[in-house]
Every structure is written in C-alpha cells, then in structure tokens.
C-alpha positions as CSV (number, residue, x, y, z in Angstrom):
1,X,-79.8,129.7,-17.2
2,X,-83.0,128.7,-18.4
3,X,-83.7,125.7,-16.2
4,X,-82.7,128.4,-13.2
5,X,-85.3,130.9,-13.9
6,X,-87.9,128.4,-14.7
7,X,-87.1,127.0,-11.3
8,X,-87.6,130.9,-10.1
9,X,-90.8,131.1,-11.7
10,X,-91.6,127.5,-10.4
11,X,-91.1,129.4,-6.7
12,X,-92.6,132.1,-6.9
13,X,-95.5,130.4,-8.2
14,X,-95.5,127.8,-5.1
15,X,-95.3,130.8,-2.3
16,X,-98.7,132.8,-4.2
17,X,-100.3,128.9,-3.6
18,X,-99.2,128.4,0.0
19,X,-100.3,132.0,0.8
20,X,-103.5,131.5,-1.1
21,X,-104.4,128.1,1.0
22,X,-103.3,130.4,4.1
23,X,-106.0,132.9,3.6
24,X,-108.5,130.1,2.7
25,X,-107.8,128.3,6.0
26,X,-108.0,131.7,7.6
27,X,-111.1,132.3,6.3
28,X,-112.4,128.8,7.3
29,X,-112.0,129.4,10.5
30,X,-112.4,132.8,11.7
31,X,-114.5,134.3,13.9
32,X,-115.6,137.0,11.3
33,X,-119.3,136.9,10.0
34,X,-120.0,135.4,6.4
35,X,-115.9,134.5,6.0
36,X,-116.2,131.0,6.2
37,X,-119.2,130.8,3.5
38,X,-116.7,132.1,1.1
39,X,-114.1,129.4,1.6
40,X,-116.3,126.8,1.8
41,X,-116.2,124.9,-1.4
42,X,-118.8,122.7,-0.8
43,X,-121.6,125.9,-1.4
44,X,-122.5,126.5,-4.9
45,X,-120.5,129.7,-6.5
46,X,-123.6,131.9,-6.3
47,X,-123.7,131.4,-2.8
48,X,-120.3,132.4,-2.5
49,X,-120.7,135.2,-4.6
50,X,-123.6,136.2,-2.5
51,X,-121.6,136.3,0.9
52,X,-118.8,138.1,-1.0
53,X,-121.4,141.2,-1.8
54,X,-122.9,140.9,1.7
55,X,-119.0,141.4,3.2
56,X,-118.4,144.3,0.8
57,X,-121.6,146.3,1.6
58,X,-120.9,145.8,5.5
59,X,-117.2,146.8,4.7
60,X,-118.6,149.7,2.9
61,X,-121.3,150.7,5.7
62,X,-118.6,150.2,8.4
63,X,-116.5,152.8,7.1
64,X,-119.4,155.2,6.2
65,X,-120.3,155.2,9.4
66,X,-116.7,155.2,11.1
67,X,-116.2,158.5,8.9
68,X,-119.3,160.0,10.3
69,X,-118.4,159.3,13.9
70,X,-115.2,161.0,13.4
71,X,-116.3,163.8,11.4
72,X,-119.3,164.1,14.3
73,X,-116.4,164.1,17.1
74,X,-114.6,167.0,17.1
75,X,-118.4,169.1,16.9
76,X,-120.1,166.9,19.5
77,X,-117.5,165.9,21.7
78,X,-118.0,168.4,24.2
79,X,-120.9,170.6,25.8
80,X,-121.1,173.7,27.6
81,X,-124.2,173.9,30.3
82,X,-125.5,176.7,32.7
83,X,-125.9,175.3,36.3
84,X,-126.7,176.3,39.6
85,X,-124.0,176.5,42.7
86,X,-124.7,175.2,45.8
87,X,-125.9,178.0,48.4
88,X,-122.8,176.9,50.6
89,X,-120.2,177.2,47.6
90,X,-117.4,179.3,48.6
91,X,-116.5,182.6,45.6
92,X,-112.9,182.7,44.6
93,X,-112.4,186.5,43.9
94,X,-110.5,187.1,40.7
95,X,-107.4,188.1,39.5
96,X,-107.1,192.4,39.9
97,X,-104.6,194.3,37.7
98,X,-103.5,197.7,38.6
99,X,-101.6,199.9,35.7
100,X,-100.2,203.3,35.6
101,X,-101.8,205.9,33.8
102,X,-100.0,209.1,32.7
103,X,-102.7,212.3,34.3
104,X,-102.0,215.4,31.9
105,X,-98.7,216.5,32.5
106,X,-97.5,214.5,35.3
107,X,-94.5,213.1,35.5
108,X,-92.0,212.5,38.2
109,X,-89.0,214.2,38.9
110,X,-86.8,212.2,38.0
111,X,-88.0,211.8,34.4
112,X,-87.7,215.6,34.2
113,X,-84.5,215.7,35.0
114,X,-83.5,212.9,32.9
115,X,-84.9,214.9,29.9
116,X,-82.8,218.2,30.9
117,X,-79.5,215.9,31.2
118,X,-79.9,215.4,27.6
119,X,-80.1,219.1,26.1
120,X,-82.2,221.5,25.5
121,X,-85.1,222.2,22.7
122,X,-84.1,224.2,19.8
123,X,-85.5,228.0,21.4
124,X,-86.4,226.5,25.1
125,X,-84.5,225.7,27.8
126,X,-86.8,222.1,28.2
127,X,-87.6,219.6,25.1
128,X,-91.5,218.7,25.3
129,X,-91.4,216.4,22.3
130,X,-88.6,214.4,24.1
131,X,-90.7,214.2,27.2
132,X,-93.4,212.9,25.1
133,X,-91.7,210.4,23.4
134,X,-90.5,209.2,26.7
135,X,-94.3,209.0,28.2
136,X,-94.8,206.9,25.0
137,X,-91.6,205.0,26.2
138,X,-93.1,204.5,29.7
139,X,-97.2,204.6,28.8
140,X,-97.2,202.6,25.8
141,X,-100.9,203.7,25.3
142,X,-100.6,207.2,24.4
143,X,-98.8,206.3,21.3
144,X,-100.1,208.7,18.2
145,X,-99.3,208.0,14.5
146,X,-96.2,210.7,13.7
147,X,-94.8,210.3,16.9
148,X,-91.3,209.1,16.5
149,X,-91.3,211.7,12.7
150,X,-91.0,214.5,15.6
151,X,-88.2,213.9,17.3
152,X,-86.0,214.3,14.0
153,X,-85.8,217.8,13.8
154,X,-83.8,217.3,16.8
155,X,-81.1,215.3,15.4
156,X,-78.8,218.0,13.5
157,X,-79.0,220.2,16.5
158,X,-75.8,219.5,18.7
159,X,-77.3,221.2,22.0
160,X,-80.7,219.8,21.9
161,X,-82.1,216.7,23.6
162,X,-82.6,213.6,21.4
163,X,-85.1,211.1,21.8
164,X,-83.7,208.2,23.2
165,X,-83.2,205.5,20.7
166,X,-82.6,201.8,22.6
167,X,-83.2,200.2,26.2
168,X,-86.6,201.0,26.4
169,X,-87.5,198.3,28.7
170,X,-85.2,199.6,30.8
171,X,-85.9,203.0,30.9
172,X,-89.8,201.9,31.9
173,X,-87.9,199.7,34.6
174,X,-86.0,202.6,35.7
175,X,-88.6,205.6,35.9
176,X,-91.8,203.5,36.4
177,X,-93.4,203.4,39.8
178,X,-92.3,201.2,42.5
179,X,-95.4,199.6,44.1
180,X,-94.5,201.1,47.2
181,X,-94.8,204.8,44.7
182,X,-98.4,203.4,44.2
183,X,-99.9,201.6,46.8
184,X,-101.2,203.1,49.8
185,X,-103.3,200.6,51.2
186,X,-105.2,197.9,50.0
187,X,-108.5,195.7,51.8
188,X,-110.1,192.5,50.5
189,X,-113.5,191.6,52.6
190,X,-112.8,193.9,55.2
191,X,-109.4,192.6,55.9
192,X,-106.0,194.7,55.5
193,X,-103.1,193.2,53.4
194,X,-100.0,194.2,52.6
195,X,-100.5,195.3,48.5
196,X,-96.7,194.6,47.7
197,X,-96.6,191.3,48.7
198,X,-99.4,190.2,46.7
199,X,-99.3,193.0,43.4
200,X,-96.5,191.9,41.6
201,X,-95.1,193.6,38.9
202,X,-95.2,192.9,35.0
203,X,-94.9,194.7,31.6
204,X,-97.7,193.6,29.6
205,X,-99.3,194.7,26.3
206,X,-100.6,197.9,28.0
207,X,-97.9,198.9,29.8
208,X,-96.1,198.3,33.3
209,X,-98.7,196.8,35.7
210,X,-99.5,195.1,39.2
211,X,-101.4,191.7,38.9
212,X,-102.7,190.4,41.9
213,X,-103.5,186.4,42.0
214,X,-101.9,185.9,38.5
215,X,-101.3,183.0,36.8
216,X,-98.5,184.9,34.5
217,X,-96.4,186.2,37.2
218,X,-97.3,184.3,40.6
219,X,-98.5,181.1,41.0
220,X,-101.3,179.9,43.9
221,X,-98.3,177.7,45.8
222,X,-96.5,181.1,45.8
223,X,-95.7,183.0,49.5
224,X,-97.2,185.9,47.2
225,X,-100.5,184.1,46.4
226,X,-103.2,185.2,48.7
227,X,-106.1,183.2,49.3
228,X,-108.8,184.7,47.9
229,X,-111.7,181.9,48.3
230,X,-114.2,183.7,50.3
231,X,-117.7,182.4,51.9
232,X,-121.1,183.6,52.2
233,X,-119.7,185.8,55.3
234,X,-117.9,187.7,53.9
235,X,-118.1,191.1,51.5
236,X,-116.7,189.8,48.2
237,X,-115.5,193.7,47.7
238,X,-111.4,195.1,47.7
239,X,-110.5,198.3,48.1
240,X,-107.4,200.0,46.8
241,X,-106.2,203.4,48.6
242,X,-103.8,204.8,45.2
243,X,-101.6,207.9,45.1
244,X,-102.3,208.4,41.4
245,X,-103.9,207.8,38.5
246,X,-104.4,204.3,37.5
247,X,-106.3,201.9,35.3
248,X,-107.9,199.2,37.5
249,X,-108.9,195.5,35.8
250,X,-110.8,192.6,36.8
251,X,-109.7,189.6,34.8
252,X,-109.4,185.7,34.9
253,X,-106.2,184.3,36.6
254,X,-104.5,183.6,33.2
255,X,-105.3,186.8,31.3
256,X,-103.0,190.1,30.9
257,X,-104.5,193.4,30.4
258,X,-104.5,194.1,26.8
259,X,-106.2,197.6,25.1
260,X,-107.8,195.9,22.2
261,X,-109.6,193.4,24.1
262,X,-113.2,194.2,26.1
263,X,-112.1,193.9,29.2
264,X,-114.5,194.6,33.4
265,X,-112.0,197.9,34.0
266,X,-112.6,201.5,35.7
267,X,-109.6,204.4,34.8
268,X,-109.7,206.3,38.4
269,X,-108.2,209.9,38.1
270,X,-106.5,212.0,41.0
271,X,-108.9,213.1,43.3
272,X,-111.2,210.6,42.5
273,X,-113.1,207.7,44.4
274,X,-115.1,205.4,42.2
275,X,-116.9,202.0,42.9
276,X,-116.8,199.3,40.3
277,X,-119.7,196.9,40.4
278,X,-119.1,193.4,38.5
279,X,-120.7,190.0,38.3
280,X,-118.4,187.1,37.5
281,X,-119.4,183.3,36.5
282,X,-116.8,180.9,36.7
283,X,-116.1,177.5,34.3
284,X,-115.0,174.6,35.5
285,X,-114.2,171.3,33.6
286,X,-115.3,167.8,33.9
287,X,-112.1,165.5,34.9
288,X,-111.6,164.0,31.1
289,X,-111.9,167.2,29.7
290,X,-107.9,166.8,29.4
291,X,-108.7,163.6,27.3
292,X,-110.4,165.8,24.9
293,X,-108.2,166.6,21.3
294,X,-108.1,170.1,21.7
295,X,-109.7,170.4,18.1
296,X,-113.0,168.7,19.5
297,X,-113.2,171.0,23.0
298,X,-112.1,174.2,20.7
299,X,-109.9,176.0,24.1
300,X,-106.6,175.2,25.6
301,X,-105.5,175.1,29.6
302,X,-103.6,177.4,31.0
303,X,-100.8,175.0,31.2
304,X,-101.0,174.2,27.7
305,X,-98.3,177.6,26.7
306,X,-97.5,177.6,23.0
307,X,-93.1,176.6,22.2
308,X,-93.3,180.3,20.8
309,X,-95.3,181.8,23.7
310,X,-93.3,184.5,26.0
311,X,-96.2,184.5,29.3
312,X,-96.5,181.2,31.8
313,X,-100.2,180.8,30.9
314,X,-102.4,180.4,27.7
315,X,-105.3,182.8,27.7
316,X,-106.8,184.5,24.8
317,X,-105.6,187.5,25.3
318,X,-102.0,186.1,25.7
319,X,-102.1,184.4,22.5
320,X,-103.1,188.0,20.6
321,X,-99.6,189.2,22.4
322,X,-97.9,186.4,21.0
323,X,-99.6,186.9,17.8
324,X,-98.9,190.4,17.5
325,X,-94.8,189.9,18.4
326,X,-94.8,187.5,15.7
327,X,-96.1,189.5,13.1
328,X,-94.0,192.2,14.4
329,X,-90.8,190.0,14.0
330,X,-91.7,189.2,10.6
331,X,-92.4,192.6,9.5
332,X,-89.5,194.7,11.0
333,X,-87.4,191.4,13.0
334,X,-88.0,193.2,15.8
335,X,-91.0,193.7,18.6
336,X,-92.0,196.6,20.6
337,X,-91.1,195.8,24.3
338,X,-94.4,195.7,26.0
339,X,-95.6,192.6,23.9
340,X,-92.9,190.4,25.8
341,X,-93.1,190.1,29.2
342,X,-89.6,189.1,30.3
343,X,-86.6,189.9,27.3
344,X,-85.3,186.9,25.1
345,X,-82.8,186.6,23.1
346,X,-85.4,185.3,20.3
347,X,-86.9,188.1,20.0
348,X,-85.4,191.6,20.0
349,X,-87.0,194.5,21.2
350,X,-87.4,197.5,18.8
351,X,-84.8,200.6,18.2
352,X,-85.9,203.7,17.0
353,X,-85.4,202.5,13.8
354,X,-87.4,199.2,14.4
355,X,-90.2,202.1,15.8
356,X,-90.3,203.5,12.1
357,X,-90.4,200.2,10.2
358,X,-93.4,199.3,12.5
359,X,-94.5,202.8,12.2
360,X,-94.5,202.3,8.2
361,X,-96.5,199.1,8.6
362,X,-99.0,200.4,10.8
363,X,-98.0,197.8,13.8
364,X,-97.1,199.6,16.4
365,X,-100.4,199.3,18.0
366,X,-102.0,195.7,18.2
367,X,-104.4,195.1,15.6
368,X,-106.8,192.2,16.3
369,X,-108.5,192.2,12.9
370,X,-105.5,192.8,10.7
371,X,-104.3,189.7,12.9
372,X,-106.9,186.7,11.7
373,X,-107.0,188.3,8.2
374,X,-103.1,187.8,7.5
375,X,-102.0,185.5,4.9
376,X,-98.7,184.4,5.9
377,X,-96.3,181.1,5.2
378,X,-95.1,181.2,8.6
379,X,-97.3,182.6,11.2
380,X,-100.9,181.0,12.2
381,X,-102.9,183.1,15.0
382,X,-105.4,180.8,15.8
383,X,-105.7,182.2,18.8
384,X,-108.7,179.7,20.7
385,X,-110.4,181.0,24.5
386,X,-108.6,179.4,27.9
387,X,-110.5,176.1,29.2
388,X,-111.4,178.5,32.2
389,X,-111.8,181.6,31.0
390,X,-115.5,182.7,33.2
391,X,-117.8,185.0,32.0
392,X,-116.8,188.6,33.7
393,X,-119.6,191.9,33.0
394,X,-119.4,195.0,34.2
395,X,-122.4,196.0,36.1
396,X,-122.3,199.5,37.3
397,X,-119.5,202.4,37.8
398,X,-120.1,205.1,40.2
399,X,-118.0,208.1,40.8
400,X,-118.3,208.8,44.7
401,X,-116.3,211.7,45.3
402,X,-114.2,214.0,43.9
403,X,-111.2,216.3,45.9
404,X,-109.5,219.0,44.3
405,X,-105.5,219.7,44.7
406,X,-105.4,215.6,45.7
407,X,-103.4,213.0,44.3
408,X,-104.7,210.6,46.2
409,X,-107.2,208.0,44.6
410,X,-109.7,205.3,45.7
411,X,-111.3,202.6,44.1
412,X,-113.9,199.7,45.4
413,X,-114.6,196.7,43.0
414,X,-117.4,195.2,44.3
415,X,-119.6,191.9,43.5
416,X,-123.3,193.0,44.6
417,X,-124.7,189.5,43.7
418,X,-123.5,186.1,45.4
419,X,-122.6,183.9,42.3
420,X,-125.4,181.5,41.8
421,X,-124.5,179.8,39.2
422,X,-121.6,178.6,36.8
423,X,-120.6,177.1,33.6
424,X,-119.5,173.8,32.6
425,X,-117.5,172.0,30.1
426,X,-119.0,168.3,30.4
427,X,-117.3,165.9,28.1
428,X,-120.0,164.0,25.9
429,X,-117.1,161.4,24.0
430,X,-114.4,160.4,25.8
431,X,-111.8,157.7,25.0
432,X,-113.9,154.5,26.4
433,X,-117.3,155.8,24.2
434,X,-114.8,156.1,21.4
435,X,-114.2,152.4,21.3
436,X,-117.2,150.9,22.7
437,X,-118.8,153.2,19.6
438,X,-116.4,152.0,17.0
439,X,-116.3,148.4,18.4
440,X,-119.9,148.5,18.3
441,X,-120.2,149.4,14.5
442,X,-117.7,146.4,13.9
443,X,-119.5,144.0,15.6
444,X,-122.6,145.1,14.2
445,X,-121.7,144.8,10.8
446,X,-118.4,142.1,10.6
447,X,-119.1,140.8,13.9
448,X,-115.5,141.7,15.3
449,X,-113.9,141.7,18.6
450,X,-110.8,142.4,20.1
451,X,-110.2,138.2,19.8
452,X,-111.0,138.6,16.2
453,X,-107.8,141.0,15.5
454,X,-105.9,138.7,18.0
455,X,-106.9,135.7,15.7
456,X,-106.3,137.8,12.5
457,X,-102.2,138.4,13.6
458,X,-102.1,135.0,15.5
459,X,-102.6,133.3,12.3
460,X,-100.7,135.2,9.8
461,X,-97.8,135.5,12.1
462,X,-97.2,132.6,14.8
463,X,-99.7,129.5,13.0
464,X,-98.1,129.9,9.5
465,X,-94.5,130.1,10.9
466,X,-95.2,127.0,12.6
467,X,-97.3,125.9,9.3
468,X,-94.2,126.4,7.7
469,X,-91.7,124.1,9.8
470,X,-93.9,121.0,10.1
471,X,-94.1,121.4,6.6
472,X,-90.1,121.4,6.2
473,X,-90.0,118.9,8.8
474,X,-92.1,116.6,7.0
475,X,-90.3,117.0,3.6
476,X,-86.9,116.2,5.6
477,X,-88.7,112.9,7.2
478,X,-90.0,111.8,3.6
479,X,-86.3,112.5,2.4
480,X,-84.8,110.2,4.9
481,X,-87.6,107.2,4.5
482,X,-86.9,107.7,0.7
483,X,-83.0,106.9,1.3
C-alpha cells in the first residue's frame, strides 16, 4: 500500500513538472510582450523579476481600461442630433385616432332600451344610475370614485334594473358605434377616401377608437394602409366630416391613445368645426442602430413587443398599458377591459366584483406615477420611449364655427409648416469599434492579436498532445533497444 501511494505521489508530482516545462516553453516562445524574458534562464533573477512587474502593471492597466470602455458604452454608445431635410423630402403624415366621446346625455337608442329591458328604478319608471354605469362601461373616461357603491341600492329590489356585472367588452362591442355610425366623410390633401377602409377599430386605454395608419391594428403592407407620404404639392391637412362628438389624436404609428399621457389632440363637440394646427419632426435611425444593446441606445423598436405585451407594437404609451394590467392582475387577478386590446385567456377582464377590489386600491384609472414608484417582486415597468417615437406639438386650435340643433361635427388637422428638419439616432460604437477599441488596448499594453489567442490554445491543446505522444513513443523505443 505504501509503495502504491508513494508511486501516486511520485505521479502527481511528474504531471505539476511536465505542465510546469509546458508553460515555460510557452512562454519562450510566444508572441506576447516581455513573456519570453521571464523564461529565459540565462537573465539574472532581477531581470526576471523586473519583467514579471512590467506584465502585472500592463495586466492591471488593460483591465482598468477595458472596465472603463464598458462602463463608457452603454452612456456613449449612441447620439441624438438635429438635422436638416432635404427641400425635396417627401412628409409621411401621421397616424390619426378618432374616439367616441359621450355629449351630456346622449346615448343611442338602443342603449336606452337595453336599460328599460332590465327594470325599472326604485320610484321611476327609467334607472339613471344604471345608464351611468353603462356610459362608464362604454366611455371608460367618465369613471368617478363611488361609482360602482351606487348601483347597490339596486340589488335587494326585485323590479329594479341592476348594473350589469360581466361581459363588458362585449357590451362596448355591442352598443359602441360602427364606423359607418361615425364617419361621414373623410379628405387627406384634397383627396376623398373611403374613412372605413382605412379607420379601423380598437379598444384602447381610453376607450373604443378608430386608428388610422396604425402600427397596433393595421400594418403598411395592409389593403387598409393608405399611403400617406405626401410631397411639397400637396396640403399636408385631413379633414374628418363626424356625426358626433369625438376626441381626435395625432400620434406616432406605434402609439395608442392613452388619458394620462400628453398627447397633439382636439375634443370636437356637436355643432362644432374646429382646426387643429400641429408640427411633427420625425426620428429616423442609423442602419446599426439594431446592433446597439438596448441598455446603451435606452428605447426599443416597435418590433421589439415585450412576451407579456397584449398590442403588436412597443411604444411608450403601450408599455404604461401593459404596466398598468399588470399591476392590476396582481392587485385584484383581474384587469379592466380597455387595458387589453384583444381578450386573453392570461389575463381576465374584471367583474363587478374585480371593479370594487380595483376601486379599493385606487386602480381603476391608470396611474403613471404610482406605476415607477411600486416596489414589487414581480412586476418591473421600465417602461423606455420607441426607437421612432418623433417629436409631435400642438401649435394652435381654432374653433371655426358653431351650429345649434346639429349633430354633425368637423374637424381639420393641419401642418402649417413643411417639416424642415428631423432627428437622428446615429450610432457612435458599434460592434467593429468595439473590438478594434479593445484589440487596440491589448496590443498596446501585452502586444496581443488574434494569432496570439490562436497560439495560446494551439499550444496548450494540439502541441502538448502531440508533446505528449512522441514522448510515449520515445519511452516505448527506449524499452524495446533496452530488450
């Protein structure tokens, strides 16, 4: 037993000395600066000691610098410049949302009846709190704190009308306007097209709305995309011939209309004509923008939609929806309707019971700043702008005209000012400057290459294998001359 582990020991031993001469040959003969000094036995110790420190403080400096350059990346990677367009450059104009408003008591027919099918109030023939609940229902704006705490007087009373208490995405489906219900006519530079073919419908955080040229409902290969690219012939102005009261948005292709967001928008009321005047700069991106981590250029594409995301397109004001069903589902594991566009199995839209836990909570209504200041295990809003989100102000609003006893409404969104200029996101780092920059440090400082971590795993890998067999070859051809 003895003689067995000394033999051990006695191997052991002999592999830390054949990996020892490895690195010393390795060092010998590298291509790395100051490497071969250290092997060299023929140089006085201090010498060697002397290139030992040199290699430390350049291995040192190497990765103090490294560090920097990455630290420096994500901040410096990318720049945003203001430049001018040519005179000649065509105007894309931007995405319009149309969304119904409710116009003091008005409501259609059909809703009224609808109310009277289910009862009656406790001393009137017709329930006004049920009616406005159901305006809530279809106009998720109006909601008030208290709102659903009035409908339960109505509960223990067999005759009277209850406030609904599921479906609600189907009852906005059911007695919200049909674009053909809202759309008379609609113009873009003079020129007549048809407004249903190219307003789609969508629920969105404020309500039921049309989106024309949408990134969220429509998409520009789409029979229902209409190309809006207009030149310096043209009147970059739409008009939009209503027959009610709506709210009218201008927005970027991949945003929805949401209430707690500043949003370029004009609330036209029956009767009314009003002109909207708005200036719109555009961002585009340099071709490796996509290159970029998305922690150094500090925005996502539109096609970059979160796994948890319910719309087709990443904007800003998407990602606060997203946010806010989230939050919703972790509070009361439900949402209110109108923060998912389409239903899901994932996540369940809100009872009347889900109303009054969200009611309790204070969510019913999108809160931006309660969003970034919650301190929760599960859900992170970091909720970053589009990639090419442009800059959209309002300019001027102008009531034109007013008609008593009409319905009828009219609004013009109109750019005064040919676009002159626009913003860019111009990449400062890409992928090649990373390596050229970090390559650059190690040559500097080691004098590496690409060859020299070729050489470093051709000779610890391939030249000590075959080290190692004409080593056992030779020991075989000394045992047979010793025979």
């Amino acid at each position: 037993m003895k003689q067995e582990k000394s033999r051990v020991k006695t191997n052991w031993k002999a592999v830390g000395w054949r990996f020892v001469g490895v690195v010393t040959e390795y060092c010998q003969s590298c291509s790395l600066a100051g490497f071969s000094y250290i092997a060299n036995h023929n140089l006085h110790f201090t010498e060697r000691l002397f290139w030992v420190l040199c290699i430390i403080v350049s291995t040192v400096g190497v990765y103090h610098l490294i560090s920097q350059y990455q630290r420096d990346f994500t901040s410096r990677a990318v720049s945003i410049v203001h430049e001018s367009l040519s005179p000649f450059a065509k105007v894309k104009f931007p995405t319009i949302s149309v969304c119904e408003l409710r116009f003091k008591t008005d409501f259609p027919r059909n809703v009224e009846e609808y109310v009277e099918s289910l009862g009656t109030d406790l001393n009137d023939p017709y329930n006004w709190e049920v009616e406005s609940y159901l305006s809530f229902v279809l106009f998720p704006y109006q909601y008030t704190t208290g709102m659903f705490v009035r409908c339960q007087p109505y509960e223990q009373c067999e005759k009277c009308a209850k406030c609904p208490k599921t479906d609600y995405r189907n009852l906005s489906l059911r007695f919200g306007f049909n674009c053909s219900d809202l759309f008379i006519r609609c113009t873009l530079a003079d020129k007549e097209f048809d407004c249903c073919t190219y307003f789609l419908p969508m629920i969105t955080p404020f309500g039921r709305c049309f989106l024309f040229n949408s990134l969220q409902n429509n998409h520009p290969e789409s029979k229902n995309w209409l190309p809006a690219i207009l030149d310096r012939s043209s009147h970059l102005e739409m008009d939009l011939h209503l027959t009610r009261a709506a709210l009218v948005s201008v927005l970027n292709e991949e945003d929805v209309p949401n209430i707690p967001l500043p949003t370029v928008d004009v609330i036209v009321l029956e009767g009314q004509h009003k002109t909207l005047q708005f200036h719109r700069e555009t961002m585009v991106n340099d071709p490796g923008m996509r290159d970029i981590p998305i922690a150094a250029r500090d925005c996502y594409f539109p096609d970059e939609v979160m796994p948890w995301s319910m719309y087709k397109a990443y904007s800003f004001s998407a990602c606060i929806s997203d946010c806010t069903r989230l939050y919703q589902m972790e509070l009361c594991n439900c949402s209110v309707y109108n923060m998912s566009p389409y239903p899901d199995p994932r996540y369940p839209d809100c009872d009347f019971n889900g109303y009054l836990c969200l009611e309790s909570s204070s969510m019913v209504k999108q809160d931006v700043k309660r969003l970034f200041r919650i301190n929760s295990p599960t859900l992170h809003c970091h909720c970053l702008p589009s990639c090419t989100e442009g800059d959209l102000k309002s300019i001027f609003e102008d009531q034109i005209s007013t008609k008593r006893n009409v319905r009828d409404t009219n609004v013009t969104l109109l750019m005064p000012v040919w676009p002159t200029d626009q913003y860019r996101r111009q990449v400062l780092r890409s992928k090649l400057d990373v390596v050229v920059s970090i390559g650059g440090i190690l040559g500097l400082f080691l004098g590496a290459s690409i060859l020299s971590a070729i050489e470093f795993v051709y000779h610890f890998t391939l030249r000590a294998a075959n080290t190692s067999l004409m080593a056992r070859r030779e020991l075989k051809q000394a045992a047979i001359k010793f025979k």
